[in-house]
C-alpha positions as CSV (number, residue, x, y, z in Angstrom):
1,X,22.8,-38.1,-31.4
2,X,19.5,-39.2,-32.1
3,X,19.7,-42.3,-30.0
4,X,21.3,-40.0,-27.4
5,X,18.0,-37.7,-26.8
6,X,15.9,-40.5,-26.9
7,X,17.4,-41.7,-23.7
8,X,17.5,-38.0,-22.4
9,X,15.6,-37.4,-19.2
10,X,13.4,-34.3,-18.4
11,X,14.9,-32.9,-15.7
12,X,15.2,-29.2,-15.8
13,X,16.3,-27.3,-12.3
14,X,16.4,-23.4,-12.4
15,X,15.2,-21.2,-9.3
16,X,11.9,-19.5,-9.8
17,X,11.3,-16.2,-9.6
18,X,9.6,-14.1,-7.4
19,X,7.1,-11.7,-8.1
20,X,7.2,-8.6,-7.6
21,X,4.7,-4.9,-7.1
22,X,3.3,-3.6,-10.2
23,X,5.2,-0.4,-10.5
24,X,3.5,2.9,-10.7
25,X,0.9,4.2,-13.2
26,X,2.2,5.4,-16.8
27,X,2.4,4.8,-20.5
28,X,5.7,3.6,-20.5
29,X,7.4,0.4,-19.2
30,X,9.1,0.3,-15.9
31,X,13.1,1.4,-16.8
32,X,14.7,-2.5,-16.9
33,X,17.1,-3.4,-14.0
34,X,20.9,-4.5,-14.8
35,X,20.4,-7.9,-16.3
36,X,21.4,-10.0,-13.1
37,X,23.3,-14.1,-13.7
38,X,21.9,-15.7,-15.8
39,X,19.7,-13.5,-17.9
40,X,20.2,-11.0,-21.0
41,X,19.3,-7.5,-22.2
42,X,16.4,-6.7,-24.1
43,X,18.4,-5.6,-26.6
44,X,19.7,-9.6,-27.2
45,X,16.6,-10.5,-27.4
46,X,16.0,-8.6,-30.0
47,X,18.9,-9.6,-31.9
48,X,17.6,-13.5,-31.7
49,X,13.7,-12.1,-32.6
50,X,15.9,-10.8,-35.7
51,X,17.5,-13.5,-36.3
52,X,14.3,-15.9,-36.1
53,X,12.5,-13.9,-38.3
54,X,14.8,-13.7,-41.0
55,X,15.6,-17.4,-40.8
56,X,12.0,-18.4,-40.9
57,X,10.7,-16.0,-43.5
58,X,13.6,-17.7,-45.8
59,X,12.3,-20.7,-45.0
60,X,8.6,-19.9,-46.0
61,X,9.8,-18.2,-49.0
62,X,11.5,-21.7,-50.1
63,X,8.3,-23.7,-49.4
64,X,6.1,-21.6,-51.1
65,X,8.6,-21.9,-54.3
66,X,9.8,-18.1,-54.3
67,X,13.6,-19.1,-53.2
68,X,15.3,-21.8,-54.0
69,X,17.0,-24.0,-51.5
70,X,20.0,-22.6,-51.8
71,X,19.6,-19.0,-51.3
72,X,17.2,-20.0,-49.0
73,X,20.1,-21.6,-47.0
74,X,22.5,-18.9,-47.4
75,X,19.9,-16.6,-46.1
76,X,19.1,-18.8,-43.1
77,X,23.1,-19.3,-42.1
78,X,23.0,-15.5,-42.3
79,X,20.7,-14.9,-39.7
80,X,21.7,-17.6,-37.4
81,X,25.4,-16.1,-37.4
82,X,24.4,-12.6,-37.1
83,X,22.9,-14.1,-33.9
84,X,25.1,-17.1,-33.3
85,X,27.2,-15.2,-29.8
86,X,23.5,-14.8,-27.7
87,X,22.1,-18.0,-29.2
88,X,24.6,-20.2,-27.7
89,X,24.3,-17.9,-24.6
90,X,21.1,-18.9,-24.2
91,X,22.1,-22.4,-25.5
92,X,24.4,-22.8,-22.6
93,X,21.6,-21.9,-20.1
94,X,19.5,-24.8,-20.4
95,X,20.1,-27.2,-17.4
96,X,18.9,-30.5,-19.6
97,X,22.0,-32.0,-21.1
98,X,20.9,-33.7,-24.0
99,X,18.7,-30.3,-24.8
100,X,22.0,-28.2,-24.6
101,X,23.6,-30.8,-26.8
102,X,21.8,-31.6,-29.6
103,X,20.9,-28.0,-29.7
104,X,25.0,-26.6,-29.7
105,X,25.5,-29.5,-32.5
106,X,22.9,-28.2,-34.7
107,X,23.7,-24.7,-34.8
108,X,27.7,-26.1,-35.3
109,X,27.2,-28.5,-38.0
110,X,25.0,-26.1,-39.8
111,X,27.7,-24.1,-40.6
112,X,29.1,-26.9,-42.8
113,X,25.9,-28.0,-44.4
114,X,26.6,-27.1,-47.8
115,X,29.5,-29.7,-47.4
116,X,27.3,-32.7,-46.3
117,X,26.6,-35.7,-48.9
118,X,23.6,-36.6,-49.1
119,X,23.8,-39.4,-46.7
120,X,25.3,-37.3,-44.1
121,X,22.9,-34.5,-45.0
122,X,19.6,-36.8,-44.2
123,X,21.0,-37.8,-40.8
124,X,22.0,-34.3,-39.9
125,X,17.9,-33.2,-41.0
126,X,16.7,-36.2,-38.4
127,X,19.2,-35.2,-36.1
128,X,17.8,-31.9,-36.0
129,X,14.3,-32.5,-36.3
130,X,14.5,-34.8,-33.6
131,X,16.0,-32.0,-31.0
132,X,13.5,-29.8,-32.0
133,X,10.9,-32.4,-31.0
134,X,13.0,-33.3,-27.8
135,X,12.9,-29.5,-26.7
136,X,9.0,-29.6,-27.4
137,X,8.2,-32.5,-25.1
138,X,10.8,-30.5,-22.5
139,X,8.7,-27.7,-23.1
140,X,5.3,-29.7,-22.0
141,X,6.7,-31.2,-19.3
142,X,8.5,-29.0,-17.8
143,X,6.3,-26.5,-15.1
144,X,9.7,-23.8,-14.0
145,X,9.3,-20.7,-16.1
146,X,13.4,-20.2,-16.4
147,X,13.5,-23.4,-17.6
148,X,10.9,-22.7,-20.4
149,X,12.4,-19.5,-21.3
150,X,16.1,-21.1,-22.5
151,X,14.2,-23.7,-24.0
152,X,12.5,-21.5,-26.4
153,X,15.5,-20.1,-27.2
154,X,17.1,-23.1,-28.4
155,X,13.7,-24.3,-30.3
156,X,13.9,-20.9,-32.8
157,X,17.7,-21.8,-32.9
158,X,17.3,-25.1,-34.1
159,X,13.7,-24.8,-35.4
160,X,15.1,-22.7,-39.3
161,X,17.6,-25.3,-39.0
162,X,15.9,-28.3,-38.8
163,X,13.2,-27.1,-41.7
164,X,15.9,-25.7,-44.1
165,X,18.0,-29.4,-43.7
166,X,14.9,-31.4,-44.4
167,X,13.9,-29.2,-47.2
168,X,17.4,-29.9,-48.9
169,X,17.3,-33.5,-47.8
170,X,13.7,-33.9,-49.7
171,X,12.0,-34.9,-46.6
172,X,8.1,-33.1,-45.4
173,X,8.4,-30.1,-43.6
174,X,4.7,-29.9,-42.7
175,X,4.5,-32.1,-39.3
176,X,8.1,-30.0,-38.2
177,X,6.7,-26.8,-38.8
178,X,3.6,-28.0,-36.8
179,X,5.7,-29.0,-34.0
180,X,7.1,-25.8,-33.8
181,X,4.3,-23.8,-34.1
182,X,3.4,-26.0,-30.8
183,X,6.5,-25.0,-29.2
184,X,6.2,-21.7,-29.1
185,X,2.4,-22.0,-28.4
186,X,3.7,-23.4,-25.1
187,X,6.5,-20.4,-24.7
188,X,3.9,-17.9,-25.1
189,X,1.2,-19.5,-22.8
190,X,3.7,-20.4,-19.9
191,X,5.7,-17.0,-20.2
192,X,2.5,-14.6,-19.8
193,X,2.7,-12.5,-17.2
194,X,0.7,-11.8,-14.4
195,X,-1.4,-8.7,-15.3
196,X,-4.1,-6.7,-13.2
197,X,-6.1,-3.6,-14.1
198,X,-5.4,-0.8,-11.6
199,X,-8.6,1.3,-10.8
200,X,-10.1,4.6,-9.2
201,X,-13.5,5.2,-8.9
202,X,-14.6,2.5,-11.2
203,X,-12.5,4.0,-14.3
204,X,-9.5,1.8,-15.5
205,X,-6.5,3.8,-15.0
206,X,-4.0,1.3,-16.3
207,X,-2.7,-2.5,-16.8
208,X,0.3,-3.6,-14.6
209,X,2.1,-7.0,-15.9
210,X,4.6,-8.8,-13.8
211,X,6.7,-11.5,-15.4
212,X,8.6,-14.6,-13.7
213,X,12.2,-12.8,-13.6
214,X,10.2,-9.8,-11.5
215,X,10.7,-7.4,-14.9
216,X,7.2,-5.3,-15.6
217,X,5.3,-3.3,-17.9
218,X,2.5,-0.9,-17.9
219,X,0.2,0.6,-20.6
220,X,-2.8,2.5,-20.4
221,X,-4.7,0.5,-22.0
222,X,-3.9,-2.3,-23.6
223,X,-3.3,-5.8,-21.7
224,X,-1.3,-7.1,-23.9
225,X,1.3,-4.0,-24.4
226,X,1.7,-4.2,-20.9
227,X,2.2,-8.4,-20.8
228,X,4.5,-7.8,-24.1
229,X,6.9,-5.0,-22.4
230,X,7.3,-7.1,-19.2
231,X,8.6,-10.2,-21.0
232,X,11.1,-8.3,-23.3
233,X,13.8,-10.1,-21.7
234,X,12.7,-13.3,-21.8
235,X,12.1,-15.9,-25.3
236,X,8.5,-14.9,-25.3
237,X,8.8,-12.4,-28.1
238,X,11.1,-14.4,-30.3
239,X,8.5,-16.9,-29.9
240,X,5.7,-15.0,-30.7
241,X,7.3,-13.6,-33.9
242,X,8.2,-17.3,-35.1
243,X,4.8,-18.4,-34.6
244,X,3.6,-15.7,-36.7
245,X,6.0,-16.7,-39.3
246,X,5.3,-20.0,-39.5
247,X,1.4,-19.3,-39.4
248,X,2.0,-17.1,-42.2
């Protein structure tokens, strides 16, 4: 597999999005549309924000020595399955091959990792770490916005993975957790909405966010309320919970 991303280009094709009218003044965010081909519900998203934030607190727990690898493994299978239908949704989004490959393989063979010898268990924690660092140069590369939001998926997918494996394996965590901290740096900064403050008379009467799918959000005044409910839908918030995680 390894060998395989290496060759892998960066070629990532999704439409972008067009956007649209800030909707009308309120506290609330604007009631979300019907989730159209291609996207999800808020309500999966949050299952995979879930999901990463179990997986990577486990993880944390193990390398500050308060779980041991074990547990912390059991813990992290557990959240990747109770997520494992809209993580492969999201998995089988991504228009870069070798992305959706190495991606769909990590999340499979980690089901079976307590089964590995140790051989096999070292090449599975390199196979893993190097998708993880294949979907971060994607993720700098690449400029479409639909294209950046299935890759962040697949990075907090593969990301718990990736750590736990090398953890067992004895290998360094540190420069993989920095990588991912990176990642979803990136998600977060190429995600954000655009946002405008709406005003009468010189008084702020409230912030408007549109993001790239043409979903928005509104508060009266906070920015960033407004930026966070227009990208419910999108990887942005599982990406900003992983980040806080790992920074943690």
């Amino acid at each position: 597999m390894r060998s395989r991303l290496l060759r892998g280009t960066t070629a990532a094709v999704l439409a972008t999005a067009m956007v649209l009218p800030v909707a009308a003044p309120g506290a609330q965010a604007a009631p979300a549309a019907a989730p159209r081909s291609g996207e999800v519900s808020a309500s999966s998203v949050q299952v995979i924000v879930a999901a990463a934030q179990a997986a990577y607190s486990a993880y944390k727990q193990f390398a500050k020595a308060g779980m041991s690898v074990e547990e912390a493994t059991r813990q992290i299978l557990s959240a990747i399955n109770s997520a494992k239908n809209e993580i492969i949704s999201h998995i089988d989004l991504i228009a870069t091959a070798q992305a959706k490959a190495c991606a769909r393989a990590a999340i499979i063979d980690f089901a079976d990792i307590e089964r590995f010898t140790p051989d096999t268990l070292q090449a599975f924690a390199r196979d893993a770490t190097a998708c993880v660092t294949y979907i971060d140069s994607l993720l700098d590369a690449v400029v479409d916005p639909g294209a950046i939001d299935q890759l962040g998926f697949a990075l907090d997918a593969v990301g718990p993975v990736a750590l736990i494996a090398r953890g067992r394996a004895g290998l360094t965590t540190q420069g993989l957790a920095d990588t991912l901290v990176h990642g979803n740096t990136t998600v977060i900064s190429k995600l954000s909405p655009t946002c405008k403050g709406v005003y009468r008379e010189g008084m702020l009467e409230w912030y408007g966010c549109t993001a790239y799918n043409g979903d928005k959000g509104q508060h009266d005044t906070s920015v960033q309320i407004a930026a966070d409910r227009a990208t419910a839908n999108t990887s942005r918030p599982v990406a900003k919970t992983s980040r806080t995680v790992l920074l943690s």
